[in-house]
C-alpha positions as CSV (number, residue, x, y, z in Angstrom):
1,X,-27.8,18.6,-45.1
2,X,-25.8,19.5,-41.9
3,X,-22.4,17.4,-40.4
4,X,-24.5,15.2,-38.5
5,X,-21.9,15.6,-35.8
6,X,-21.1,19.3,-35.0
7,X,-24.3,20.6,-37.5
8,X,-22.3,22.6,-39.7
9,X,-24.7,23.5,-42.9
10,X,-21.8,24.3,-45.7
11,X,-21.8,22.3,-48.8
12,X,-18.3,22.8,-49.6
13,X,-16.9,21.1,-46.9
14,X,-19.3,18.1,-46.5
15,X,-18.3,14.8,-47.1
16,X,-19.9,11.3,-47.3
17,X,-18.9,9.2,-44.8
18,X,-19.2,5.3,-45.5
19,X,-19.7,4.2,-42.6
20,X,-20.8,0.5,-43.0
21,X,-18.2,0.0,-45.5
22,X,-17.6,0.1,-48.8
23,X,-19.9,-3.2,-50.2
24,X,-22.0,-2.6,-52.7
25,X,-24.9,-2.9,-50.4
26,X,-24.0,-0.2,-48.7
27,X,-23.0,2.4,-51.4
28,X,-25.7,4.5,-50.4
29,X,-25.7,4.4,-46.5
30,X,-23.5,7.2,-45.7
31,X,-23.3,10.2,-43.1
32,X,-23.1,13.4,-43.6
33,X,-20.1,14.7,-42.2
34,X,-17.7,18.0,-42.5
35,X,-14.2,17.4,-43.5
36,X,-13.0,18.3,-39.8
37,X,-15.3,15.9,-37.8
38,X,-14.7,13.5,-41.2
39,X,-10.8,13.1,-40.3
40,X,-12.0,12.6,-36.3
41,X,-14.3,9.6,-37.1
42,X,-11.8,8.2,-39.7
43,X,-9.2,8.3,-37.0
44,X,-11.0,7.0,-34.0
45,X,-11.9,4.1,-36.4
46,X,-8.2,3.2,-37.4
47,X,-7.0,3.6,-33.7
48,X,-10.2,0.7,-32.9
49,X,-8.7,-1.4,-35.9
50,X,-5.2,-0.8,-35.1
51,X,-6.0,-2.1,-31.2
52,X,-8.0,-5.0,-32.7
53,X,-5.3,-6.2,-35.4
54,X,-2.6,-6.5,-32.2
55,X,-4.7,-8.4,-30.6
56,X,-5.2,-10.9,-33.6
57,X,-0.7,-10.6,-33.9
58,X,-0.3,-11.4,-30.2
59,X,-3.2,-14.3,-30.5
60,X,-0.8,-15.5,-33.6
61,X,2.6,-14.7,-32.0
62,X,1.9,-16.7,-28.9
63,X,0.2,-19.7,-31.1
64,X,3.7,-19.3,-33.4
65,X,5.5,-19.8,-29.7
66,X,4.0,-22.7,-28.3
67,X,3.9,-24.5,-31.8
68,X,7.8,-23.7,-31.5
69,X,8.0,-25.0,-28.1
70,X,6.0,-28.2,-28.7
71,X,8.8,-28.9,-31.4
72,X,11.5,-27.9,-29.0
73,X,10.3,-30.9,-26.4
74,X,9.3,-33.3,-29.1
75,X,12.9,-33.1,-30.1
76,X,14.4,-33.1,-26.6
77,X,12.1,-36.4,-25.9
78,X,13.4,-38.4,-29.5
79,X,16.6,-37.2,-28.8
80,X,16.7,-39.5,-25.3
81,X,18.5,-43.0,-25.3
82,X,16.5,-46.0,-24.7
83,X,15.9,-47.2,-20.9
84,X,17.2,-46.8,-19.0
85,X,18.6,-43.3,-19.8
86,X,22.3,-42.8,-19.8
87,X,22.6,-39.0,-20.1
88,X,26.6,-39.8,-20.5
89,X,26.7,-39.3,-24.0
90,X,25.3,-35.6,-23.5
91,X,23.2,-35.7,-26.4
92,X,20.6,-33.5,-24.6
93,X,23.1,-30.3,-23.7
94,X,24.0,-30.6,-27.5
95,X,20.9,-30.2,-28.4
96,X,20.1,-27.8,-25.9
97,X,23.2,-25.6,-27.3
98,X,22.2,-26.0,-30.7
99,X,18.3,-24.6,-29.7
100,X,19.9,-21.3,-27.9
């Protein structure tokens, strides 16, 4: 059978393509593809995963940051004296300091 992309008809540079994965399932679902238009798909395919997986990071990075910030204020606000607040002892600018 042809490269069902460009239609090239040569049995020695055919490959299977996989492409609804490799699950059991769908061991026998493949394309038909040359090794040229093979290594386009495949690439295409990891550029779309690579996009999607730094979406998924930034979603975690900016999770990891406000988890980091919440802790930053909770300490800031068990760190303050008792009422009414006397800010002579400076307690917050050490912590402050020690956070930068």
């Amino acid at each position: 059978s042809p490269c069902e992309i460009c239609g090239i008809d040569d049995d020695r540079v055919l490959e299977a393509h996989h492409h609804l994965g490799y699950d059991e399932v769908h061991w026998l679902d493949v394309q038909w593809l040359c090794v040229r238009c093979h290594a386009k798909v495949d690439a295409v395919r990891a550029r779309w995963a690579g996009s999607k997986n730094r979406k998924v990071l930034a979603i975690e990075n900016y999770d990891r940051r406000m988890a980091e910030k919440r802790r930053y204020v909770q300490r800031l606000w068990e760190s303050l004296p008792p009422e009414p607040w006397d800010f002579s002892d400076r307690r917050i600018t050490d912590i402050i300091d020690e956070l930068a």
